[in-house]
C-alpha positions as CSV (number, residue, x, y, z in Angstrom):
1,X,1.4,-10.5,27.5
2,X,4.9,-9.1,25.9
3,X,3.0,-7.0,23.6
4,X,1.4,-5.2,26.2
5,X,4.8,-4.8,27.8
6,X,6.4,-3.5,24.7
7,X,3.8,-0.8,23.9
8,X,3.5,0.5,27.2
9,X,7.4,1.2,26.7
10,X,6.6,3.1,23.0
11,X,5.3,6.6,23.1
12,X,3.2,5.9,20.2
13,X,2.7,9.6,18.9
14,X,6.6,10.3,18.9
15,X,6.6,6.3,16.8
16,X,3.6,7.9,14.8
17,X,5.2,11.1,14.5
18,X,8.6,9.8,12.5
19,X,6.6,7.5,10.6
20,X,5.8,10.6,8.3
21,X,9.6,11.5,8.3
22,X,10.4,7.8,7.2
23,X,10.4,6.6,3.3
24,X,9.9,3.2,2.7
25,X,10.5,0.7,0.3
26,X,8.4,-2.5,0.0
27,X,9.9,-5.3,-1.6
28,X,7.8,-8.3,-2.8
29,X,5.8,-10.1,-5.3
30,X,3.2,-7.6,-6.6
31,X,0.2,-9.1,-7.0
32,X,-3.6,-8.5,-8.3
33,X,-6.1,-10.5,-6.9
34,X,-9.3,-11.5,-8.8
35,X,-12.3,-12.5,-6.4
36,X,-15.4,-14.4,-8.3
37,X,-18.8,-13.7,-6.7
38,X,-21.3,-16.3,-7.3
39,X,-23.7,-19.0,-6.4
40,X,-22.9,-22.5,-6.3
41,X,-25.9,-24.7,-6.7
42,X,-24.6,-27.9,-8.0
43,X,-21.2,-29.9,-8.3
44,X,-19.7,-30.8,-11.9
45,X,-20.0,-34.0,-13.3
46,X,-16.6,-34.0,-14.5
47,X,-14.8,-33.2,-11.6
48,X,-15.4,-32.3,-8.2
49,X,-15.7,-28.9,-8.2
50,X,-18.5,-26.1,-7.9
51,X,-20.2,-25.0,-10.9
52,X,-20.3,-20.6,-10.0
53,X,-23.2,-18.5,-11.7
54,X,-20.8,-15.6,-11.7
55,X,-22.5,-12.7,-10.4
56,X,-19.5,-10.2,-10.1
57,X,-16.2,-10.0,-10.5
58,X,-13.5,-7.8,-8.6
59,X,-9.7,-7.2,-8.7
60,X,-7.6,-5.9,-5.6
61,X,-4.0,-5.4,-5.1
62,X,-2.4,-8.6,-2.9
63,X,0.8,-9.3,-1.8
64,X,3.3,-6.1,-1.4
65,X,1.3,-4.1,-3.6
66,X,-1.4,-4.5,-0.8
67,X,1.1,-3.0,1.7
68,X,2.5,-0.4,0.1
69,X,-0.8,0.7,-0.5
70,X,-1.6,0.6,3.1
71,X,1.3,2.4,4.3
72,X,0.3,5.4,2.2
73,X,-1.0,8.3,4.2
74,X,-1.5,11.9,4.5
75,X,2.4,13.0,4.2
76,X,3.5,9.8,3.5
77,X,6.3,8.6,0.9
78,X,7.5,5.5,-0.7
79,X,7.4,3.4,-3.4
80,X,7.5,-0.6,-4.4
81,X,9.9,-2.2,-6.5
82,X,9.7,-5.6,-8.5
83,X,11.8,-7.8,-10.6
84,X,11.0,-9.0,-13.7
85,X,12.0,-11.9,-15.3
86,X,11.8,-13.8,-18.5
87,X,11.8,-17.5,-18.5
């Protein structure tokens, strides 16, 4: 496979190792995403769609805000930018 190839061609603690030298800058939508935790035990009448007896609800970050979160580490910098506009 040309993956294999590749990283057999990186010296990956020498990548690793200016990763914490690097800053970075993610640019992207920023998002929050809102997961609903339920049961579904019957379809509306109105529509079809589930009817959810909400058992918990939980927000994480999506999108760019999800990577720059997961690029953070021990010695790590950067930072996320987004635009803002009115309509």
């Amino acid at each position: 496979m040309l993956w294999r190839k590749i990283l057999e061609k990186i010296d990956v603690e020498e990548a690793l190792g200016k990763f914490s030298k690097a800053r970075v800058l993610v640019i992207g939508d920023l998002i929050l995403d809102h997961f609903v935790w339920g049961k579904v035990e019957r379809i509306s009448p109105e529509a079809p769609v589930p009817v959810v007896e909400v058992e918990k609800e939980s927000k994480l970050l999506g999108g760019a805000a999800n990577v720059a979160h997961n690029i953070r580490g021990p010695g790590w910098s950067g930072g996320a930018v987004r635009v803002y506009r009115r309509r």
